[in-house]
C-alpha positions in Angstrom: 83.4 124.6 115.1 86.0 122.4 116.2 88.3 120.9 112.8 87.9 117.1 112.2 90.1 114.7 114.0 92.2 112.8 111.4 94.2 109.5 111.5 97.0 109.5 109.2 98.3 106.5 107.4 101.3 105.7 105.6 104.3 108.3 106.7 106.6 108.1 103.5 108.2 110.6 101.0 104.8 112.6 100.5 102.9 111.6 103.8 105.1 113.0 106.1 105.1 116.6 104.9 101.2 116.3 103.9 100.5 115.5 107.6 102.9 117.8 108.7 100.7 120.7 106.5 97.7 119.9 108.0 99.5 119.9 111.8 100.2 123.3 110.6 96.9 124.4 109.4 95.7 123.4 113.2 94.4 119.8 112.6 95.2 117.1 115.6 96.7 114.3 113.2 97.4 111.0 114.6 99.7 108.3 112.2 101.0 105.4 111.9 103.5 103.6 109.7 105.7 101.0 109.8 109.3 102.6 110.3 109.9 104.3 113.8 111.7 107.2 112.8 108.9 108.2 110.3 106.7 108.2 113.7 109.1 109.9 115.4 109.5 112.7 112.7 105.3 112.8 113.0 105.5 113.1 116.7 107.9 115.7 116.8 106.0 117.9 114.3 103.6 117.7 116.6 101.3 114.7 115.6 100.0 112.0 117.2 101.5 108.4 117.2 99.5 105.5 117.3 100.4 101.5 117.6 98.5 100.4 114.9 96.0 100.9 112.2 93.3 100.4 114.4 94.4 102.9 117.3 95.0 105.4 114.8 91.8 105.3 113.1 89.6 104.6 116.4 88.4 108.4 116.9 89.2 109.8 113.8 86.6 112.2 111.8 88.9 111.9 109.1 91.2 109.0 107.7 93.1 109.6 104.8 95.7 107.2 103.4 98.9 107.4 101.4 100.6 104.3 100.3 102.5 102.4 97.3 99.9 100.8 95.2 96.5 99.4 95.2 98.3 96.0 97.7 99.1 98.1 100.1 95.5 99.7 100.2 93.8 97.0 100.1 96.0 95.3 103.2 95.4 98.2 105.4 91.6 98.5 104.3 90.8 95.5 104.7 90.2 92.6 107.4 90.2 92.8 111.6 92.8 95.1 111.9 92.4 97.4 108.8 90.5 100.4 108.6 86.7 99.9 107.7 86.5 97.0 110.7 88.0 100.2 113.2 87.1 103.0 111.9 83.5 104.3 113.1 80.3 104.4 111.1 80.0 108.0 109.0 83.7 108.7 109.3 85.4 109.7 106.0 88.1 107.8 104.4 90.2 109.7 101.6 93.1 107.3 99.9 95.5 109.8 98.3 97.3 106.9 97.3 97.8 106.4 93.2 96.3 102.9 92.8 94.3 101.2 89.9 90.5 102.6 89.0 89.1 99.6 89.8 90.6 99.3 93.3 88.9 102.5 94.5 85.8 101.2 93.1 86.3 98.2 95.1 86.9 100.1 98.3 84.3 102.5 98.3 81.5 99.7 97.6 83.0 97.8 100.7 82.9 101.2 103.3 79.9 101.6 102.0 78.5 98.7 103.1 80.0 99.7 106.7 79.0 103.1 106.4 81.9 104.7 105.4 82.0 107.1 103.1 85.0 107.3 100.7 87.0 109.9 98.2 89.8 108.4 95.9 92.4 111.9 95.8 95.5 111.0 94.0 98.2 114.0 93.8 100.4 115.5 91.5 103.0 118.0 92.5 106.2 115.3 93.5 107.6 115.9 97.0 108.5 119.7 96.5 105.1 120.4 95.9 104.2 117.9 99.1 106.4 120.2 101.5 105.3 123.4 99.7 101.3 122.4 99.9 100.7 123.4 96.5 100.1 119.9 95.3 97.3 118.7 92.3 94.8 116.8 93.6 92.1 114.7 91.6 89.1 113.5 93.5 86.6 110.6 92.6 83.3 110.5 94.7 80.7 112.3 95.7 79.7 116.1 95.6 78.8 116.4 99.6 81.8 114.1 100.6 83.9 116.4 98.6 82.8 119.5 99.9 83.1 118.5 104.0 86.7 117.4 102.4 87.8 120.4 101.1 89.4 122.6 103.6 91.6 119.8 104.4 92.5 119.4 101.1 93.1 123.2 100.9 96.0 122.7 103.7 97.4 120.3 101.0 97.1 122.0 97.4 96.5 124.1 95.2 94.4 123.1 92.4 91.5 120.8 93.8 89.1 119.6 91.3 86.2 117.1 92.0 86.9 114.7 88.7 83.5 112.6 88.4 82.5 109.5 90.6 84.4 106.6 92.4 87.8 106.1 90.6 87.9 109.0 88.7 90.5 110.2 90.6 92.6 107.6 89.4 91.8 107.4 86.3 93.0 111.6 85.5 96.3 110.5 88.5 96.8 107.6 85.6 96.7 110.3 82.5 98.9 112.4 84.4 101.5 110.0 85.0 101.3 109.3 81.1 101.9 113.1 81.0 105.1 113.5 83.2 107.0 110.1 81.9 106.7 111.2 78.3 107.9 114.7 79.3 110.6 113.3 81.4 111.8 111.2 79.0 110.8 114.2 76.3 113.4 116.5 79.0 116.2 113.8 78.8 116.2 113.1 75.4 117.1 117.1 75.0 119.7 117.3 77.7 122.0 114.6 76.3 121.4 115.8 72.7 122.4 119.4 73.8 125.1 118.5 76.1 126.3 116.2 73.3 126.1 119.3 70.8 128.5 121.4 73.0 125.7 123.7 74.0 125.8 125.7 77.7 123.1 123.1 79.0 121.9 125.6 81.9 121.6 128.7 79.7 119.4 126.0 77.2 117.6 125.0 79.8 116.4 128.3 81.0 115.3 129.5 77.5 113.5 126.7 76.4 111.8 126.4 79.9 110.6 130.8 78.9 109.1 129.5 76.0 106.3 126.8 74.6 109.2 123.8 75.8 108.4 125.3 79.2 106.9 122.7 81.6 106.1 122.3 85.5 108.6 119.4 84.9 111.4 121.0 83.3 110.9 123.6 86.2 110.9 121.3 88.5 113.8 118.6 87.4 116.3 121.0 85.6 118.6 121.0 89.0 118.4 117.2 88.5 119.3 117.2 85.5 122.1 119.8 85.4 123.6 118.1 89.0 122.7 114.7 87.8 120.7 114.4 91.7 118.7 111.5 91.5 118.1 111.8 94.9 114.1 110.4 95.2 111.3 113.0 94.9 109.3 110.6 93.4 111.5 106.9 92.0 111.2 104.8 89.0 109.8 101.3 91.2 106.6 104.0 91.7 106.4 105.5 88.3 106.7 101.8 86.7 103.5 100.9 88.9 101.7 104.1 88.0 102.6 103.4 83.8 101.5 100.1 84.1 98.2 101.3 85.8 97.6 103.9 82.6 98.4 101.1 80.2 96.2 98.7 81.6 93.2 101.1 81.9 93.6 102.3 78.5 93.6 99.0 77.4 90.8 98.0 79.1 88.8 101.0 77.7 89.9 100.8 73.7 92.4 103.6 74.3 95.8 103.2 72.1 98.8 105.1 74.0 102.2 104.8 70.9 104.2 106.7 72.8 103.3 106.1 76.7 104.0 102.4 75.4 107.6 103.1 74.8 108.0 105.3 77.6 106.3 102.4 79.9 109.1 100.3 78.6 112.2 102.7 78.8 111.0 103.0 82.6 110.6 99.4 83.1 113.9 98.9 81.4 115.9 101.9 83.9 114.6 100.1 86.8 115.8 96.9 85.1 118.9 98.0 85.6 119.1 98.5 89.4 117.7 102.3 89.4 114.0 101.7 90.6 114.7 103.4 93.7 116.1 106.9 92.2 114.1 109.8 91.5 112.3 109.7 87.8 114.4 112.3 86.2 117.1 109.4 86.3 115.4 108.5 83.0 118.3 110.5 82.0 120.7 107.8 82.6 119.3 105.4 80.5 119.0 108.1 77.2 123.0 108.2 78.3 123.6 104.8 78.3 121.7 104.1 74.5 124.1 107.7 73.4 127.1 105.0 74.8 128.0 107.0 77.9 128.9 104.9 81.0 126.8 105.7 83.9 
């Protein structure tokens, strides 16, 4: 059997080494996105490049979509040129963007009504895991859907997990983002108290990170935070968006989150300050600036 022809959308931090994975794994992927070089860097992996939303989802088996936040899914889902008014009847859309619950709802009630079937599959895993295809991915929808999906999300990940129906995805993506702010923040809190105590910070780092202190995140961010390289793997503008989706639906549902409210804040007050478009470990500069160091 021949694999599924897939139409990529949205070429950014995680999209472009996704689609590259699944190039690899011997799909014919064909993307768009707004910024040329992003095309080009597709088209020299050995992709596809189409002209617009439409082209790129014309033939497609497969669309899958990875985006900012629920405006940007909604603009490229939506109206003449989006991708339920293109893309043909009993094709499969998956929107691995992280976006609000309710927006996937929304979107999978719509391509249903043009025969579409849909799968909300978030990700956790941050650029490295992106480029190393050993990402987390949490899927809303349904049980058949899932299962044509899942050798293509097997080119992307590790740990694939089918959550419950339409937005669940989102709603577990949401509760992760809770996760890794409060750990970040958890992470930085310990490096300037450390650093401030006159303790080796990498030899600190490395035994706390051998025993229950150990995370995926300290794992992952203790280069960043030893080099102080904020270079984006994922930035603050996104994580803001994500904590306001997780206090919103927590909200909505009776849910009371103490200490993912302060985090929200801390993160809304580091992009405040001009840092939005660093990598989230730079919550370490603002636990400098309240210890009165000038970054």
């Amino acid at each position: 059997m021949s694999l599924p022809k897939i139409a990529w959308i949205g070429l950014g931090i995680m999209g472009s080494p996704m689609s590259e994975n699944l190039i690899k794994a011997g799909y014919q992927v064909t993307g768009y996105t707004l910024e040329q070089e992003k095309l080009d860097r597709l088209a020299a992996a050995g992709g596809t490049v189409a002209g617009s939303i439409a082209e790129a989802v014309r033939d497609a088996d497969v669309v899958i979509t990875m985006v900012p936040a629920s405006p940007q899914v909604e603009a490229i889902a939506y109206g003449p040129d989006g991708i339920l008014e293109n893309v043909r009847q009993g094709a499969l859309l998956i929107d691995m963007s992280s976006i609000t619950p309710q927006t996937s709802v929304d979107l999978a009630k719509a391509a249903r009504d043009k025969g579409v079937r849909v799968l909300d599959a978030p990700v956790s895993g941050g650029e490295a895991g992106a480029v190393e295809a050993v990402l987390s991915i949490m899927v809303g929808g349904e049980q058949a859907d899932f299962d044509e999906a899942r050798p293509v999300f097997e080119a992307l990940g590790k740990t694939i997990v089918l959550c419950g129906p339409h937005g669940s995805g989102q709603t577990v993506k949401a509760a992760n983002q809770l996760i890794v702010a409060v750990n970040i923040q958890a992470c930085a809190e310990a490096v300037v108290f450390l650093e401030k105590s006159g303790v080796d910070l990498a030899a600190a780092l490395d035994v706390l990170g051998g025993g229950l202190a150990g995370s995926t995140v300290l794992a992952r961010k203790r280069d960043n935070f030893l080099n102080r390289d904020f270079k984006p793997g994922f930035r603050i503008d996104l994580h803001h968006k994500d904590m306001g989706i997780v206090t919103d639906a927590a909200r909505t549902v009776g849910a009371a989150l103490p200490v993912g409210a302060v985090v929200a804040q801390l993160v809304a007050s580091l992009r405040a300050q001009g840092d939005g478009g660093l990598d989230h470990s730079a919550l370490l500069r603002a636990v400098e600036r309240l210890s009165g160091a000038q970054v």
